[in-house]
C-alpha positions as CSV (number, residue, x, y, z in Angstrom):
1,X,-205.3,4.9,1.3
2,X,-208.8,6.4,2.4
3,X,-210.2,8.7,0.0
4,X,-210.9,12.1,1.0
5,X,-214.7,11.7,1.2
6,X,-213.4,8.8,4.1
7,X,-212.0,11.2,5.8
8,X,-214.5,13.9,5.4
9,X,-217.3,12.0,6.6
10,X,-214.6,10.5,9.9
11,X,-214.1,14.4,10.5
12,X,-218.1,15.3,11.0
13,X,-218.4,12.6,13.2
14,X,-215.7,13.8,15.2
15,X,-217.2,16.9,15.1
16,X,-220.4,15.8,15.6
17,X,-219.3,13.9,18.9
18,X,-216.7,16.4,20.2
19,X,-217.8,20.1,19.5
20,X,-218.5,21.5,22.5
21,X,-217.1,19.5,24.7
22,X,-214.1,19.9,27.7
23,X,-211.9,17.2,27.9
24,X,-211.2,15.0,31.0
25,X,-209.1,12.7,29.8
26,X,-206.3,12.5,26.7
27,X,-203.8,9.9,26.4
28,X,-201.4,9.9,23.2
29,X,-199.6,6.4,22.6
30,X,-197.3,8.2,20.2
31,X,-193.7,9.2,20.5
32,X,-193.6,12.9,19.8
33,X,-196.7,13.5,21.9
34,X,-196.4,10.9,24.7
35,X,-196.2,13.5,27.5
36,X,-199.4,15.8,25.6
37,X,-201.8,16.2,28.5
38,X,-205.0,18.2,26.7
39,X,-207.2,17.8,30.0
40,X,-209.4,20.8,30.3
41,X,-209.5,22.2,26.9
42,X,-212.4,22.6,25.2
43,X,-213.1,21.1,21.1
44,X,-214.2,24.1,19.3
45,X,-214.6,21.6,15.7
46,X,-213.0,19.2,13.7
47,X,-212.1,20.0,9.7
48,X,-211.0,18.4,7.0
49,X,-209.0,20.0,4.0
50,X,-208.2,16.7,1.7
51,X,-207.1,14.0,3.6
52,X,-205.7,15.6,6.4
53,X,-207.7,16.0,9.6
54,X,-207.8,18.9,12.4
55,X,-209.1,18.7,15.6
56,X,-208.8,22.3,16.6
57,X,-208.9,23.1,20.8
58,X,-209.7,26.5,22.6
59,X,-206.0,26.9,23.5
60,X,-205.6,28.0,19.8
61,X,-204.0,24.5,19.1
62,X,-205.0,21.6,16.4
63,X,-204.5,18.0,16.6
64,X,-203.6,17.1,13.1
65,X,-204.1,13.3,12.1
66,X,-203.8,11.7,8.5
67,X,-204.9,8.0,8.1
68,X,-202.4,6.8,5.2
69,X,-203.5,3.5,4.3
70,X,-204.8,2.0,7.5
71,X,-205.7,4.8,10.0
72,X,-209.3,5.5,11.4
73,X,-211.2,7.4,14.1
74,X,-213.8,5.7,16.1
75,X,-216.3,7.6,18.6
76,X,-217.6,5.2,22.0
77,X,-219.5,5.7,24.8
78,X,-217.5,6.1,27.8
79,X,-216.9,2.8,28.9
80,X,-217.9,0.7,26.0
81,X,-215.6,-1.8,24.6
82,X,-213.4,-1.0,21.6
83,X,-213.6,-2.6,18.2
84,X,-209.7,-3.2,17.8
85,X,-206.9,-3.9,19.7
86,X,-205.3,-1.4,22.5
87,X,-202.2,-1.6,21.2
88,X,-203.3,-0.2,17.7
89,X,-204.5,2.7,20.0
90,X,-202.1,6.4,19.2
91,X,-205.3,8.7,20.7
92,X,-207.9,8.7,23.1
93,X,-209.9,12.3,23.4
94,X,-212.6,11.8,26.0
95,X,-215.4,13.3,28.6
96,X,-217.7,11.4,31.2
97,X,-220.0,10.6,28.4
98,X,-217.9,10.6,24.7
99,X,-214.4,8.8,23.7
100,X,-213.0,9.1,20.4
101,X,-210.1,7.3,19.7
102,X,-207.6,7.2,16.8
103,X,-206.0,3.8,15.8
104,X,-202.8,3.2,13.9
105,X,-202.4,7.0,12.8
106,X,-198.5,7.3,11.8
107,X,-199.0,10.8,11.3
108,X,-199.9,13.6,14.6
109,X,-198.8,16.2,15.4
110,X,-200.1,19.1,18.0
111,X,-199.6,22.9,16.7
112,X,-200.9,26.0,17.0
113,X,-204.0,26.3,14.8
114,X,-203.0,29.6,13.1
115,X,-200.2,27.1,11.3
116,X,-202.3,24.7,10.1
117,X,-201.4,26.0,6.4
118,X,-197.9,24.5,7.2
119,X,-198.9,21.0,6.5
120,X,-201.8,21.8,4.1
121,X,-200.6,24.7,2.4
122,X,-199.0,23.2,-0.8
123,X,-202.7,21.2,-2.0
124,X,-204.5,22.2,-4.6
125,X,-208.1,22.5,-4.0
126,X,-209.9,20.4,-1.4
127,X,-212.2,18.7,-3.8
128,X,-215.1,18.9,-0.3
129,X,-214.2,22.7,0.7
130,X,-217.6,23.5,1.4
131,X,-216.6,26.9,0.4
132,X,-215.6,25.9,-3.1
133,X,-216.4,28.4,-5.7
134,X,-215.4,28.9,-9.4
135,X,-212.1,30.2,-8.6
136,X,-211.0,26.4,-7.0
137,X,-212.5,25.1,-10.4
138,X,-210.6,26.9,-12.5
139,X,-206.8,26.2,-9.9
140,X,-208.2,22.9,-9.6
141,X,-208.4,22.5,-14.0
142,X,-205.2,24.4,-14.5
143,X,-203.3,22.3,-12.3
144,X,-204.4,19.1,-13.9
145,X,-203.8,20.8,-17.5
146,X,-200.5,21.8,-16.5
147,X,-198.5,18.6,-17.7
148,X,-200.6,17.8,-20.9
149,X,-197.7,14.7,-21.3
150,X,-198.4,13.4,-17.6
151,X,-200.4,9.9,-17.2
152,X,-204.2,10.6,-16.2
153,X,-203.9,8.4,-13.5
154,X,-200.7,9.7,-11.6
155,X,-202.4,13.9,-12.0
156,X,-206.0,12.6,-10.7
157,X,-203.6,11.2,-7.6
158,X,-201.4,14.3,-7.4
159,X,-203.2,16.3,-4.0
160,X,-201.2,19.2,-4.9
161,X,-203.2,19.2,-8.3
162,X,-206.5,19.1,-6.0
163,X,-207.0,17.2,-2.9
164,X,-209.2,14.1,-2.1
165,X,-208.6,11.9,-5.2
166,X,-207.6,8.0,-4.4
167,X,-206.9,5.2,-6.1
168,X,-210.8,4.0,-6.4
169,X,-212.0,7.4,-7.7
170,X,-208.9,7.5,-10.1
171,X,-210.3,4.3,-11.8
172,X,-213.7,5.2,-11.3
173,X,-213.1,9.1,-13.3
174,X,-210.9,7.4,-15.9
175,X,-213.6,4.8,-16.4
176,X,-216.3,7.6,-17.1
177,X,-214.4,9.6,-19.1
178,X,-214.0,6.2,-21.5
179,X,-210.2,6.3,-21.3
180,X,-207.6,4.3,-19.2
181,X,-205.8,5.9,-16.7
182,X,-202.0,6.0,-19.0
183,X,-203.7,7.9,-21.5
184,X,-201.7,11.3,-21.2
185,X,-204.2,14.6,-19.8
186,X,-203.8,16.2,-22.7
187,X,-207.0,13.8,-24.2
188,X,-209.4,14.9,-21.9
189,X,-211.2,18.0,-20.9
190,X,-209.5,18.8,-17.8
191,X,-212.6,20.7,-17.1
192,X,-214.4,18.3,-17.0
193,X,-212.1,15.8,-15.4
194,X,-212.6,18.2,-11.7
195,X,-216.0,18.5,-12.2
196,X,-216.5,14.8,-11.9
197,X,-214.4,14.0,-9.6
198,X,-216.0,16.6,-7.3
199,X,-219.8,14.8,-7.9
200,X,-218.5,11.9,-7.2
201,X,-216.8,12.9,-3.8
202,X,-219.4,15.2,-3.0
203,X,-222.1,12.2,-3.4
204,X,-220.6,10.0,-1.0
205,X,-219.6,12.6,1.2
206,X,-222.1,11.6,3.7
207,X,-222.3,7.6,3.7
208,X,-219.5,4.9,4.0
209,X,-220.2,3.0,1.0
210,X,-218.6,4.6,-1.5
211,X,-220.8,4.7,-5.3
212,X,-219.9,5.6,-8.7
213,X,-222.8,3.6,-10.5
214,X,-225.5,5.1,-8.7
215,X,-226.3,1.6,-7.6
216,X,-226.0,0.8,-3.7
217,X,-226.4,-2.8,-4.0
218,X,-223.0,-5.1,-3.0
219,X,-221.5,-5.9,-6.0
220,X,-222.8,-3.0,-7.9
221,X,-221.3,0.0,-6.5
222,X,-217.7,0.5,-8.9
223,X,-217.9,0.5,-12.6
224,X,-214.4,-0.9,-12.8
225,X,-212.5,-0.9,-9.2
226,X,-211.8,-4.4,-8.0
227,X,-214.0,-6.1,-10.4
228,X,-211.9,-8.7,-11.9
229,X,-213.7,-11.4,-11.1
230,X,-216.9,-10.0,-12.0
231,X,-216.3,-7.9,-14.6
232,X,-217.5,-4.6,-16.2
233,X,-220.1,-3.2,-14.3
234,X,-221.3,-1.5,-17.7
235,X,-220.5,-4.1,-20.8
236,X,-219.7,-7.3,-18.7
237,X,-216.5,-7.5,-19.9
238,X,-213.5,-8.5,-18.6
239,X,-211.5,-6.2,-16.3
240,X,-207.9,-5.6,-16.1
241,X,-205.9,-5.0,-13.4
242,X,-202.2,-3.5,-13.8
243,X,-199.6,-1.3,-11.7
244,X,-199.6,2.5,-12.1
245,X,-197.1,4.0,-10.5
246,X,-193.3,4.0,-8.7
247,X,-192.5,3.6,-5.5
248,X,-194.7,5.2,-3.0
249,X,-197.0,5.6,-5.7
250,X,-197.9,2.3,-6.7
251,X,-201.2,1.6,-7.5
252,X,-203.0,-1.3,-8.7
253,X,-205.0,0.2,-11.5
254,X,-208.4,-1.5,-12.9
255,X,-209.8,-0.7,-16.4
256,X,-212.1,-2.0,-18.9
257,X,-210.8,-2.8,-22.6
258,X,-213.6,-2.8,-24.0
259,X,-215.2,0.5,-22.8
260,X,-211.7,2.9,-22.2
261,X,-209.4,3.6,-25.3
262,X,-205.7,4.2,-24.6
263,X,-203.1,2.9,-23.8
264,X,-202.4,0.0,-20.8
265,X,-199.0,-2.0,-19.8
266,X,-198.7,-5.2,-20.5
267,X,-199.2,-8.0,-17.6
């Protein structure tokens, strides 16, 4: 599933490409809004808040979109030739010059934009809220306090503890924090667990290579995520991979042994 800088940095190029604009053409290829016809409204912006996305119209409605594990915007010239197939197509938003076009989003849904709390309402903390103050830090580090018995992994995951975390940056935090992502969150400083993970997402924020090692060189970017073969980015060590998770949940989970104490499943 996307992390929420993903779909921060998808959102300002929506924005970027579609403020401003009046449409001309919308076609939805998706059941609930198959007979939507948006022609002649104007884009006043596109937000974020986690990973949800809202494209927000001057009839005081929003387009709301969330990727799950395979969804993505892409913004074309009029005319120009997609980069996947038509029928993964559920969006196209387009003027005489600008198209941006959703592919295999499972989730939209058109309402009015003074409900947008409806579907967003119960996160915690948007972890890119570019009005985040002290006040988010401290909801943000009494959520994930809250359960002091709860696996690190499954709280850095929970969006209603704060919103943006996924499964790389899980791995990534519990990596930097030198513990494995079962250890329980009472044996960190939760603290210091959300200030983290906001420098991480806020330092990838505007690129699509995501980077937790501060080196952009292939290869070199994760401390720990999907480096079995190659090993600990820090020690050299092997890396471990092992399920976190039930259900809808379930995560595979890389850690170092040598460099994070606490516990981990057996294989």
């Amino acid at each position: 599933m996307p992390e929420g800088d993903t779909v921060f940095l998808a959102g300002a190029l929506l924005d970027r490409a579609l403020r401003g604009r009046t449409l001309s053409r919308t076609d939805f290829r998706h059941p609930a809004l198959a007979t939507t016809d948006l022609t002649g409204q104007s884009v006043l912006g596109v937000g974020t808040v986690g990973k949800h996305l809202f494209t927000r119209f001057s009839g005081e409605l929003s387009l709301h979109s969330h990727l799950k594990m395979d969804g993505a915007w892409e913004v074309y010239r009029s005319g120009a030739r997609w980069r996947h197939p038509e029928h993964h197509v559920r969006v196209v938003l387009a003027d005489a010059e600008v198209q941006a076009v959703g592919f295999r989003l499972h989730d939209l849904e058109l309402l009015p934009t003074a409900e947008e709390s409806r579907l967003v309402g119960h996160l915690g903390p948007d972890l890119l809220d570019p009005q985040w103050t002290d006040e988010h830090t401290s909801r943000a580090t009494a959520g994930l306090a809250a359960a002091p018995g709860r696996e690190l992994g499954l709280a850095l995951l929970d969006q209603k503890v704060m919103a943006g975390i996924g499964n790389l940056y899980k791995c990534e935090i519990c990596f930097l924090l030198g513990v494995t992502p079962w250890v329980p969150v009472s044996e960190v400083d939760a603290g210091e667990a959300v200030a983290l993970a906001r420098k991480l997402l806020l330092a990838n924020a505007w690129r699509h290579e995501q980077v937790t090692t501060g080196d952009p060189a292939r290869g070199r970017r994760t401390w720990v995520y999907g480096r079995t073969r190659t090993g600990c980015h820090r020690c050299g060590g092997r890396v471990e991979v092992r399920t976190q998770g039930t259900d809808v949940q379930r995560r595979p989970t890389w850690y170092c042994p040598r460099c994070q104490r606490g516990p981990a499943p057996s294989k």
